[in-house]
OpenMM code with the backbone's topology and positions (N, CA, C; nanometers):
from openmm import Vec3, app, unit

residues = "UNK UNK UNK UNK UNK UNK UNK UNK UNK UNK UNK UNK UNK UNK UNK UNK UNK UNK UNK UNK UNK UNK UNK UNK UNK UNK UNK UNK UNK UNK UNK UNK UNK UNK UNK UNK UNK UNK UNK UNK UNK UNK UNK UNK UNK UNK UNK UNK UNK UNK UNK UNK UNK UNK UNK UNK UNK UNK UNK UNK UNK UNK UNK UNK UNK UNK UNK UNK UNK UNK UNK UNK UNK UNK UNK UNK UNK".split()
positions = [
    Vec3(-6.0145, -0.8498, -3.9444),
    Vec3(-6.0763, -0.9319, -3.8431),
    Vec3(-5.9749, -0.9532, -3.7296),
    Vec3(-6.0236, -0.9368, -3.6274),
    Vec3(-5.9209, -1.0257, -3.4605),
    Vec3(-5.8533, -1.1013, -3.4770),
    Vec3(-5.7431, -1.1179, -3.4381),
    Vec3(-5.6593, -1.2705, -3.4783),
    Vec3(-5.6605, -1.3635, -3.3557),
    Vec3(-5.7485, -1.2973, -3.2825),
    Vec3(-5.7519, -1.4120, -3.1788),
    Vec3(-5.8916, -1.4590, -3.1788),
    Vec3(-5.8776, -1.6139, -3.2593),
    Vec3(-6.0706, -1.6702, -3.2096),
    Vec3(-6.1121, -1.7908, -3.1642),
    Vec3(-6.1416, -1.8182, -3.0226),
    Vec3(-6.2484, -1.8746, -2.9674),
    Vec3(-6.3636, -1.9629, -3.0308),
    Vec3(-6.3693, -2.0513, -3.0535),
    Vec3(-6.5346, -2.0732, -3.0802),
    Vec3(-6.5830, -2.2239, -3.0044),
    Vec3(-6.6919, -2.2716, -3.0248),
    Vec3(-6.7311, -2.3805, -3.0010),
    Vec3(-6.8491, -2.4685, -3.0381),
    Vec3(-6.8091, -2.5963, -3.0838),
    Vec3(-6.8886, -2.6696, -3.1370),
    Vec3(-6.9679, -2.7721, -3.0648),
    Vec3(-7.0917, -2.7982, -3.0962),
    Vec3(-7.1183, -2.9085, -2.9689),
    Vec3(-7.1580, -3.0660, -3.0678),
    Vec3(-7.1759, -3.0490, -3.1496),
    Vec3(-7.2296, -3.1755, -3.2372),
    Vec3(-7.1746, -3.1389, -3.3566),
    Vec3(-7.1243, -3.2378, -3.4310),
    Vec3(-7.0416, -3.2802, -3.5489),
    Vec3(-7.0956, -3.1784, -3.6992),
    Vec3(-7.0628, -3.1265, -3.7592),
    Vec3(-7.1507, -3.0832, -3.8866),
    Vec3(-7.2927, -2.9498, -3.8254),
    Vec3(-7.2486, -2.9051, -3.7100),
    Vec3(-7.3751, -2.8100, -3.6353),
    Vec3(-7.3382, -2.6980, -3.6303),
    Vec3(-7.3708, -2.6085, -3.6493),
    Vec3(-7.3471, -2.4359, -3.5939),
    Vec3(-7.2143, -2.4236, -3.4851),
    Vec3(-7.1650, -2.2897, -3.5047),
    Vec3(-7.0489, -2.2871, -3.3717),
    Vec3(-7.0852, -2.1734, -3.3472),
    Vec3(-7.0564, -2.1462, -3.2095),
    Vec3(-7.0317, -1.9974, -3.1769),
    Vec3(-6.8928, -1.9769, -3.1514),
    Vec3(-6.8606, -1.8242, -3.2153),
    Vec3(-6.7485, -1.8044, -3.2684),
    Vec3(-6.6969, -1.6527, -3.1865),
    Vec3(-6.5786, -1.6284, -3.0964),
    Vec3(-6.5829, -1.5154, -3.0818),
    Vec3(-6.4703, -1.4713, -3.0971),
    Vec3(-6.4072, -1.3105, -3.1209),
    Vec3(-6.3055, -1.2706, -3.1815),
    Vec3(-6.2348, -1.1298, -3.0723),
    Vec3(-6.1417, -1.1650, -3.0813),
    Vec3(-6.0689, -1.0821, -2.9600),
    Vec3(-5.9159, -0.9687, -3.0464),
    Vec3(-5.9220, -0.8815, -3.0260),
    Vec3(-5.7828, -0.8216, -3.0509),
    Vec3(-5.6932, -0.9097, -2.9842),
    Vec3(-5.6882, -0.9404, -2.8795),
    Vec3(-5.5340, -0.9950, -2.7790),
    Vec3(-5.6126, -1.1054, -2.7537),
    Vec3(-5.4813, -1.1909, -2.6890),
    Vec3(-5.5186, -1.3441, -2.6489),
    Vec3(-5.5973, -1.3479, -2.5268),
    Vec3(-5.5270, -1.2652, -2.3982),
    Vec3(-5.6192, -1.2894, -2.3057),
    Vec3(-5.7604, -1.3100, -2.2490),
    Vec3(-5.8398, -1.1760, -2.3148),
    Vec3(-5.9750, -1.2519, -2.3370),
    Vec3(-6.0233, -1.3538, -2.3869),
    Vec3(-5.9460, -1.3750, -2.5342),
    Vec3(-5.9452, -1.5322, -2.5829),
    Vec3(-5.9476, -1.6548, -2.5107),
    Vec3(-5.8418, -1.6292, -2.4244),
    Vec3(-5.8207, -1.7370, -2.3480),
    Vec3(-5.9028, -1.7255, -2.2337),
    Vec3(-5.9656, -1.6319, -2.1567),
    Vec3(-6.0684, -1.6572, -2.0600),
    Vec3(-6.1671, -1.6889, -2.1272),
    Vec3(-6.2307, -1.6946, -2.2123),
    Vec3(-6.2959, -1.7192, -2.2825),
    Vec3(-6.3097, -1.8552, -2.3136),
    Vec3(-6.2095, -1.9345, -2.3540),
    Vec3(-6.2186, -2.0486, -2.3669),
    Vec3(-6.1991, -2.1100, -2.2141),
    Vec3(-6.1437, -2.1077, -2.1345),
    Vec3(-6.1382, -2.1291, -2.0052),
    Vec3(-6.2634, -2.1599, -1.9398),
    Vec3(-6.3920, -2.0486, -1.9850),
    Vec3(-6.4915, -2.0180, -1.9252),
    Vec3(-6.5568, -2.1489, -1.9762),
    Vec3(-6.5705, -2.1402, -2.1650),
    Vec3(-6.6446, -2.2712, -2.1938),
    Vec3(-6.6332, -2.4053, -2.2026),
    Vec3(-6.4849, -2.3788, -2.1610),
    Vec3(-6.4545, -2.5766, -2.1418),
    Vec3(-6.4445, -2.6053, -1.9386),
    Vec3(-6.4591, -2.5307, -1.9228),
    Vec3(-6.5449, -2.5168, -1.7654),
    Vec3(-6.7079, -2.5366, -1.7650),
    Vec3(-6.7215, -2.4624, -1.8656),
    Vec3(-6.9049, -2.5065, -1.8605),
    Vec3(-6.9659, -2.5877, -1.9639),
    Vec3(-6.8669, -2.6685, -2.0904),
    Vec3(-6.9402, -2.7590, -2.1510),
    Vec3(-6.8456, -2.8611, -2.1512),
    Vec3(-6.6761, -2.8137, -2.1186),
    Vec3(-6.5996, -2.9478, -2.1667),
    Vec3(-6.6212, -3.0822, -2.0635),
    Vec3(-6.7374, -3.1500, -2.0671),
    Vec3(-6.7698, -3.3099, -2.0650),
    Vec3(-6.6987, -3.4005, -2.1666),
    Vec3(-6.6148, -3.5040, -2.0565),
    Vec3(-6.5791, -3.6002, -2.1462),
    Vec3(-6.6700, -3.6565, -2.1786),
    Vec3(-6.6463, -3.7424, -2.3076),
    Vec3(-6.7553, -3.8388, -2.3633),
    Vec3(-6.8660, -3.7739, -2.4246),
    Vec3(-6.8726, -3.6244, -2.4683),
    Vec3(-6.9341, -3.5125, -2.5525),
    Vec3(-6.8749, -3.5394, -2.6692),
    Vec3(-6.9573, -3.4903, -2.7401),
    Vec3(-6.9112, -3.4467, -2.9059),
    Vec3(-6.8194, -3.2793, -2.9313),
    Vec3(-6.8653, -3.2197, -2.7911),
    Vec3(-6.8245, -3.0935, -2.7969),
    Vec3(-6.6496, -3.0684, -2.8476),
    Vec3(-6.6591, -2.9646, -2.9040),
    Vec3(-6.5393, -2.9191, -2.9509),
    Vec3(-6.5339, -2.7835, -2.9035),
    Vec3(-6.3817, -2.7385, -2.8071),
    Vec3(-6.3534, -2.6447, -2.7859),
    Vec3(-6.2629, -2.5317, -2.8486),
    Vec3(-6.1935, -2.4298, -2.9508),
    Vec3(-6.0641, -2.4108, -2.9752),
    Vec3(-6.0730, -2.2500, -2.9526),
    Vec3(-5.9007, -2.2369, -2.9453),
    Vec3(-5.8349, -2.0893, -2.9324),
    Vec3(-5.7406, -2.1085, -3.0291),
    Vec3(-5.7794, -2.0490, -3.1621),
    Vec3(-5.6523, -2.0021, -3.2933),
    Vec3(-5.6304, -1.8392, -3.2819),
    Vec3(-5.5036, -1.8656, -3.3165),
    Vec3(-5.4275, -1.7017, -3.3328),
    Vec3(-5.4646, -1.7225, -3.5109),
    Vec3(-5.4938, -1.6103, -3.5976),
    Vec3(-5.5043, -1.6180, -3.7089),
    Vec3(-5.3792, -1.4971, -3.7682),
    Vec3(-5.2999, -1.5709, -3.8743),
    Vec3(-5.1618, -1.5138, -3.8701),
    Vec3(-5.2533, -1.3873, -4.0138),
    Vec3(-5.1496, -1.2830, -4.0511),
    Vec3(-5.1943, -1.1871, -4.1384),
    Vec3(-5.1526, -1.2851, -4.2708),
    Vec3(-5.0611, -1.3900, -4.2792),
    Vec3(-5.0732, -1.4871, -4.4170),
    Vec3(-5.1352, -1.5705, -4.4009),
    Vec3(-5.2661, -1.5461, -4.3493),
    Vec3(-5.3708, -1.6596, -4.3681),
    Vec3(-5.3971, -1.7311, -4.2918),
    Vec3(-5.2718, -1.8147, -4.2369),
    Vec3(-5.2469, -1.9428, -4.1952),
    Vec3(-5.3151, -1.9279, -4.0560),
    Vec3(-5.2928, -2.0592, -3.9698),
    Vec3(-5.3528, -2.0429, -3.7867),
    Vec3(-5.2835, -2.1139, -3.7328),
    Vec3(-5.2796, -2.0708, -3.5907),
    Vec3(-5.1813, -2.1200, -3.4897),
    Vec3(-5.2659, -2.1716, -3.4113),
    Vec3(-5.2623, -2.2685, -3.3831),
    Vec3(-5.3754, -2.3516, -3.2432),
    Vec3(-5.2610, -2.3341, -3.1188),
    Vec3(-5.3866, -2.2782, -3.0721),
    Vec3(-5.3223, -2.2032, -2.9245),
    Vec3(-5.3528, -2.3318, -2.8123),
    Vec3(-5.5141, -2.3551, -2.8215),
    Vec3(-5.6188, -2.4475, -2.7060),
    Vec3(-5.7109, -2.5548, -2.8009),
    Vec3(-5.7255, -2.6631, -2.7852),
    Vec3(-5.8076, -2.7650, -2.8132),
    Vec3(-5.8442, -2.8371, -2.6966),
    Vec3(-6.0183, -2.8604, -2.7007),
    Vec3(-6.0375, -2.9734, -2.6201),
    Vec3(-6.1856, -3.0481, -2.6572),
    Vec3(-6.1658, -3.1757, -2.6800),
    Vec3(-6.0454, -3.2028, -2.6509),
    Vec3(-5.8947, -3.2214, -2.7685),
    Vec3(-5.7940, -3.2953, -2.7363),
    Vec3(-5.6849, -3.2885, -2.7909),
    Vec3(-5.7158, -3.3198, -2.9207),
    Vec3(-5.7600, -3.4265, -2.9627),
    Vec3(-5.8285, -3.4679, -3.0590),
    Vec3(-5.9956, -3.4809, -3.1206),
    Vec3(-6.0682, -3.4822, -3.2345),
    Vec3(-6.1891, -3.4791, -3.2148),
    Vec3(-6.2234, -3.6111, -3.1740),
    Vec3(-6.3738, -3.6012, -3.0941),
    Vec3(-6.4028, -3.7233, -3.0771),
    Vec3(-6.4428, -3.8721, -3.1813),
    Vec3(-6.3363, -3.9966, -3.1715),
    Vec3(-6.4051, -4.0813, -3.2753),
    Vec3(-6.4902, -4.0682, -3.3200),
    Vec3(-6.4763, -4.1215, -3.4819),
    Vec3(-6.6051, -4.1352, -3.5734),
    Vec3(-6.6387, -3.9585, -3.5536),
    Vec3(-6.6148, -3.8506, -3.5149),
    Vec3(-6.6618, -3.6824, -3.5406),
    Vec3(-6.5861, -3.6555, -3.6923),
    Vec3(-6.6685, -3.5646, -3.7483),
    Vec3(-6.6430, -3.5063, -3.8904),
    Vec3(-6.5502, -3.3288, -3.8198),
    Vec3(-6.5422, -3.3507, -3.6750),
    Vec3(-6.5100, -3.1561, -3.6283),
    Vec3(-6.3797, -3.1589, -3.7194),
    Vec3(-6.4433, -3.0380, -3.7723),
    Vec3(-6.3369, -2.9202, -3.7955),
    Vec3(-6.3619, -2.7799, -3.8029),
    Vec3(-6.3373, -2.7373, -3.7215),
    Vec3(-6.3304, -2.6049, -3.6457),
    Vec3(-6.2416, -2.5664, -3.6482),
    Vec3(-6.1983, -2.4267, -3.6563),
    Vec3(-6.0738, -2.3607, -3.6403),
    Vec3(-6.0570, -2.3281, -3.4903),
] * unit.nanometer
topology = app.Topology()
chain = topology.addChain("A")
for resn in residues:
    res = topology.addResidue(resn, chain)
    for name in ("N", "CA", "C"):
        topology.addAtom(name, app.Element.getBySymbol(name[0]), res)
């Protein structure tokens, strides 16, 4: 799988769309694009860009926001 992925959540416990890139750069326009067109403060929305390492683990590249919003169950990679 890509180790670079994108996705986004808009409500707590809901579906994400998820997208997967060889390299970061598209990744990162990518997320650029959707926290330009959904990141509203005071949303439930969740934005992120993880690098996914070959031991498993993930590197958070982009969050937005920084934290999930109070009282949210997000967890998204």
């Amino acid at each position: 799988m890509p180790p670079f992925v994108t996705a986004i959540q808009f409500v707590p416990g809901g579906p994400r769309v998820t997208g997967y890139w060889e390299t970061e750069p598209p990744a990162a326009r990518k997320w650029v694009e959707w926290f330009g067109l959904y990141g509203v403060p005071g949303t439930s929305t969740v934005i992120t860009l993880v690098e996914q390492r070959p031991d498993s683990s993930e590197r958070s590249l982009k969050r937005w926001p920084d934290e999930p919003p109070a009282g949210s169950d997000h967890r998204i990679a």
